[in-house]
N, C-alpha and C positions, 0 to 999 in steps of 0.2 A: 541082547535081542537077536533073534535069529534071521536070517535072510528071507525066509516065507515070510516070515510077522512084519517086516520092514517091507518088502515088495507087496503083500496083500494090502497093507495101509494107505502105502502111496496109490497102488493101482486103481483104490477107492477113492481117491482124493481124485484123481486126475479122470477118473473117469465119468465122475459130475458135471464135469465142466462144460458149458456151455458152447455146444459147436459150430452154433451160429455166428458166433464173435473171430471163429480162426478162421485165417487166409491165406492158400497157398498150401502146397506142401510143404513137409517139416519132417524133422526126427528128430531125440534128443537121446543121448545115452547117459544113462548116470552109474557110474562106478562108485559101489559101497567099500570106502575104508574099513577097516578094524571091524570089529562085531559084525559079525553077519556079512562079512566080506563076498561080495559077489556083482554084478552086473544086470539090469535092463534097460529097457527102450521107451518111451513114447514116440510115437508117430502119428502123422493125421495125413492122411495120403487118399486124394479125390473123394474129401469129404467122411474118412470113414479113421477113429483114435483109434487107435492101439497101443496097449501097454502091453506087452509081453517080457519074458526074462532071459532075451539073450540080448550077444549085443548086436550094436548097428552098424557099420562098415559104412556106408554112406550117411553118415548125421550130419544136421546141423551145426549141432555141438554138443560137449562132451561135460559133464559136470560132474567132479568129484568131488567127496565127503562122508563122514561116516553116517550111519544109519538116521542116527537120531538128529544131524543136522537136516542131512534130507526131507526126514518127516517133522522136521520145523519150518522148512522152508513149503513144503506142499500145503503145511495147516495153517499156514498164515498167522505162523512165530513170527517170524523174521521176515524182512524182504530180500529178494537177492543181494538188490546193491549193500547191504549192511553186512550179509553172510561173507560178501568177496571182502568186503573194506575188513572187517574180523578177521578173516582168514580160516573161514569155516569152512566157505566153499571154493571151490577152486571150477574156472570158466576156461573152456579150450572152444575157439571156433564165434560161433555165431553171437555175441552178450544180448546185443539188443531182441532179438529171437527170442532169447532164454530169458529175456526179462518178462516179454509177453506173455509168454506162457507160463511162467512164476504169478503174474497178473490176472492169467484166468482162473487158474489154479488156487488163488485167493482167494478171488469172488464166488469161487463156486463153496470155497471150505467155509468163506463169512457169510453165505445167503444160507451156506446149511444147518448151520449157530443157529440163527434166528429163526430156522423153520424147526427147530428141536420142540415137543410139547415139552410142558412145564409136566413138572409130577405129578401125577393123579393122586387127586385126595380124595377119600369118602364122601360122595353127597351127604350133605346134611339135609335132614327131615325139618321140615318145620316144626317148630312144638305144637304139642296140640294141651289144647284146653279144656282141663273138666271141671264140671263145677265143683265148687266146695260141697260137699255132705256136711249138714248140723245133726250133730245130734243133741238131740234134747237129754238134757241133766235127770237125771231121777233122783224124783220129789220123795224123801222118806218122810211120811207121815207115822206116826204111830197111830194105831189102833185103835185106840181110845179117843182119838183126835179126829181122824177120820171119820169116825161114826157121826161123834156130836158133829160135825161141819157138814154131813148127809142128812144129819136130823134137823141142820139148823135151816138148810136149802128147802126141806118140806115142809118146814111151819113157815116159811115165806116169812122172814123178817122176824119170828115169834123173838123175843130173848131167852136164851137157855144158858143153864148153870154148864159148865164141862169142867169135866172131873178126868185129866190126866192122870197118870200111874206115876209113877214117883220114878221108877227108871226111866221111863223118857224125858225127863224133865231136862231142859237145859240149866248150867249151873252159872 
């Protein structure tokens, strides 16, 4: 991981946080081990955070680690006191300081978890409802059949002989 990619992440982390809760001024410098080796600052000074990427000559304290511990520690992997007791991070100067702001730095990375939308799914349409269509069967009559049942309808009840064709017959 490169030193932008590690400083752009944390700076986003730390720049969430909630600056109502800090008190006092402060600075912190954290020194990237290994990959992405390099150096910056947090500071909150008369109300106003700053992360920029040098370092700080007057800090509170100094915290070093590699990249990826750092941005474990900002994202609220780890807490500090776990990172020192491991030996991931290493604390020069102020702990208690560097705890609190490991603390805001939490809260700000686990209130931003829970404000993530869930993944948009396609609204679904209601179904909609058609009627069924009937269709009516077709009546094959024959011919012959037909007729006599129209001749038998006009003599109103008369009785009459029918005389079917011998191909339409059923067998």
């Amino acid at each position: 991981m490169t030193y932008e990619k590690i400083f752009a992440d944390i700076k986003k982390v730390y720049s969430k946080a909630d600056k109502k809760k800090l008190n006092g001024d402060f600075a912190f410098q954290f020194n990237i081990s290994g990959d992405g080796e390099g150096s910056f600052y947090v500071a909150f000074r008369g109300g106003v955070l700053e992360v920029a990427p040098y370092d700080y000559v007057d800090r509170s304290a100094l915290l070093t680690a590699s990249g990826e511990n750092l941005l474990g520690l900002a994202k609220a992997k780890f807490t500090l006191e776990d990172a020192v007791a491991q030996g991931l991070v290493e604390v020069e100067g102020d702990y208690e300081l560097a705890r609190e702001l490991n603390k805001m730095a939490n809260a700000a990375e686990k209130k931003e978890a829970v404000k993530k939308p869930k993944k948009e799914t396609a609204a679904k349409t209601p179904a909609t409802r058609t009627p069924a269509t009937t269709k009516k069967a077709a009546t094959v009559v024959p011919p012959a059949v037909e007729t006599s049942v129209q001749e038998l309808s006009a003599m109103n009840s008369i009785p009459a002989i029918v005389n079917i064709p011998e191909e339409s017959k059923l067998v």
